[in-house]
N, C-alpha and C positions, 0 to 999 in steps of 0.2 A: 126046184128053183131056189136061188140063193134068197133070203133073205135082207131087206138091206138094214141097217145095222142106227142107231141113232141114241146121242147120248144127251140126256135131258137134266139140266143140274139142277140144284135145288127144284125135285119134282116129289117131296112129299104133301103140300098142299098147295092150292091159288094154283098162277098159273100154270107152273110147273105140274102139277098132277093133272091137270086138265089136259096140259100137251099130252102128257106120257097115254093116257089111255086114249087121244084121237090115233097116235101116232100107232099105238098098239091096233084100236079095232081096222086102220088103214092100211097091217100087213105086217108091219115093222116088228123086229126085233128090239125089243127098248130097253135099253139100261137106265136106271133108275138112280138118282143119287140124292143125297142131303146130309148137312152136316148133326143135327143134335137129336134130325125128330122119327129116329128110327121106327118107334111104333105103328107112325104113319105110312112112314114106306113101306112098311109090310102091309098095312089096308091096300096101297096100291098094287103093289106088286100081287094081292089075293084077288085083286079086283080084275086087273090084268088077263089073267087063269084061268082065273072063272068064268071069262068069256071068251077063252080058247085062244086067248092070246100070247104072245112070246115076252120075256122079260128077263132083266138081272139085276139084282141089287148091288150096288156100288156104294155101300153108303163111304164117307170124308170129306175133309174138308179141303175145298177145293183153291181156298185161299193159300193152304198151303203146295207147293212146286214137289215136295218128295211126296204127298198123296195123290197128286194126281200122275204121277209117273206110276204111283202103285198101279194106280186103278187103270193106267192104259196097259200095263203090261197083262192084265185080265184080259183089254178090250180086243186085244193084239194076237190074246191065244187063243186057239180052238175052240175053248170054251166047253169042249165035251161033245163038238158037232161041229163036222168040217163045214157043212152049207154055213156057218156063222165066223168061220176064219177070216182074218184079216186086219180090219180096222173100222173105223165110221166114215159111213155115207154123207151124213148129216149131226151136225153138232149144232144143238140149243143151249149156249150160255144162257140161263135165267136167274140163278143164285146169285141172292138180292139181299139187303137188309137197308132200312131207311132209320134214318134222327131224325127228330124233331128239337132245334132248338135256337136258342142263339148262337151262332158261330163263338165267340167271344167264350161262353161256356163249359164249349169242348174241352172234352181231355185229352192228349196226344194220342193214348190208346183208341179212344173215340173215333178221332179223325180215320188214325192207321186201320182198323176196321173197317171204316166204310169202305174206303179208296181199296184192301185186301180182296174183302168180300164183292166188290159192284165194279172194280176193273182189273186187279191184277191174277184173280182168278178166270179171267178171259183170257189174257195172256198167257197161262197158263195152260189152261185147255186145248188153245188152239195150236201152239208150240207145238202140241203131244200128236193133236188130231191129224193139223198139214204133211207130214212126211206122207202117210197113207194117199189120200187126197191126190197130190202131186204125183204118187207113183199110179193112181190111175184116171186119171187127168180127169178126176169128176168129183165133186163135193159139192157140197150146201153148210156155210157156217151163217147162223142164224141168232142176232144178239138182242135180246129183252132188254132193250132202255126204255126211257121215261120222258114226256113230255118239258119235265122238268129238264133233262142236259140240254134243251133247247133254247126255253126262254127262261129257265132259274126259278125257284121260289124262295119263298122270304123264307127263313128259319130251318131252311134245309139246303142249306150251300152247302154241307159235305158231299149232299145224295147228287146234288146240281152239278157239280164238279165231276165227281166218279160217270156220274151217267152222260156230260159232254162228253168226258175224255173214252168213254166207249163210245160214243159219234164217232170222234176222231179217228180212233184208230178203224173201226168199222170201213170207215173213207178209204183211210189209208193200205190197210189191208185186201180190200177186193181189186185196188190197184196192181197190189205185187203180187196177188193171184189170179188174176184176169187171164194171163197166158197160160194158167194149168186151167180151165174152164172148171174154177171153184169159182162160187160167188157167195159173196158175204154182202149180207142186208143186215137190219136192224129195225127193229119195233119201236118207235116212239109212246109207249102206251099213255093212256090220259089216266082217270080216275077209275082203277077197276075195284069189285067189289070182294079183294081179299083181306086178310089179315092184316097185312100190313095198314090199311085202315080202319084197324079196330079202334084204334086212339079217338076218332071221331066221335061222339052223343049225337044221339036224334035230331039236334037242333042243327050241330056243326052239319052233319049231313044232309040234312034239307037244303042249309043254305047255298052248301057246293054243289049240288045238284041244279041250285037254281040259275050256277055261274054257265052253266055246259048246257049247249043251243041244243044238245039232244033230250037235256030234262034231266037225265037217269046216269047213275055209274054202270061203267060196262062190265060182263061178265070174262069171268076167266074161259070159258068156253071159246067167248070171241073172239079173244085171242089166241084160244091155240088151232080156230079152223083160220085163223090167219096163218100161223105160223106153220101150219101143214100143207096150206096151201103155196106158201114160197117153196116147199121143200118140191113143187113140183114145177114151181115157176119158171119161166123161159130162162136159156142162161145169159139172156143178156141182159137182164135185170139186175145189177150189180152197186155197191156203194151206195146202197139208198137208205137214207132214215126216213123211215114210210110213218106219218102219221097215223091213230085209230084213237081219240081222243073224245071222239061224238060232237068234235067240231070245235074244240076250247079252244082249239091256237089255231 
């Protein structure tokens, strides 16, 4: 039996690697990607194996259009096993990076970064993933945003901006693929408990803990038995930015 196929971006640590190994013990064949932190894809990828599961390393950078052409002409080839020919089933944009500052602050490169990394690398992705998709009238594109593209925070309007305008296109996108019976959703995540909020001290963190009606920051875990569970969700679930915030907005 064919394996279905699922490409998970920035999946060396946080959410990302938590998807990759639900999506692996689930069945999947899972390609792996990240752009700097090789080492760790290879803990996932050994992790993976070790529990009889299927995988591929992809590492680049996904911000850039000629890497991820590279990396789909991989995704595209036999790969060294026909049951894995084709394309992806399901595609996870998660390849993320946040600022913290004043707007005002920023440096052009700054900005271009963010908006590279948190939206034009979805574009990117999905350009590559939709022909497949379309040619077999079945997909699931799945996009990691932020509570933040919803209602904004202070001192992160680049991440606020990149992560509406993945709303948007989100929206717009399960529109023009509603008739191939692809559906694209999106994660509005709230406060979860990776890297990306290492910036936080003990203090900072108690206090935002104490903003979120659930008490506690969420784990990456939870979002990725969210995020494998859309990849089975009805197909008429579509254009949605699904809250999982522990109730903040």
């Amino acid at each position: 039996m064919k394996k279905k196929n699922v490409l998970i971006t920035g999946s060396s640590r946080g959410i990302g690697r938590a998807c990759a190994l639900a999506f692996a013990e689930a069945g999947y064949h899972v390609f792996i990607n990240c752009r700097n932190s090789v080492e760790q894809l290879k803990e996932v990828e050994k992790e993976i194996l070790s529990r009889g599961g299927s995988c591929m390393m992809l590492p680049g950078d996904v911000s850039s259009p000629d890497t991820v052409r590279s990396m789909f002409r991989v995704i595209t080839s036999p790969c060294g096993n026909s049951s894995l020919q084709g394309g992806l089933d399901i595609l996870v944009n998660n390849a993320g990076i946040s600022h913290f500052g004043l707007l005002s602050d920023m440096s052009d490169e700054e900005w271009q970064n963010i908006l590279d990394t948190n939206l034009s690398s979805v574009f990117y992705c999905c350009r590559e993933a939709i022909p497949h998709m379309v040619s077999q009238k079945a997909g699931k594109i799945i996009n990691i945003s932020s509570m933040w593209g919803v209602s904004g925070a202070s001192c992160e309007a680049a991440y606020s901006a990149a992560k509406s305008g993945l709303n948007g296109l989100t929206r717009a996108l399960a529109k023009e693929l509603a008739p191939s019976n692809i559906q694209v959703n999106a994660i509005a995540c709230g406060v979860i408990d990776t890297e990306m909020n290492a910036r936080l001290n003990k203090e900072e963190r108690l206090a935002l803990a104490e903003e979120i009606p659930s008490g506690r920051f969420g784990a990456a875990e939870e979002i990725a038995q969210f995020v494998l569970s859309l990849a089975d969700a009805p197909g008429y679930l579509t254009g949605q930015i699904i809250g999982v915030d522990g109730g903040y907005l």
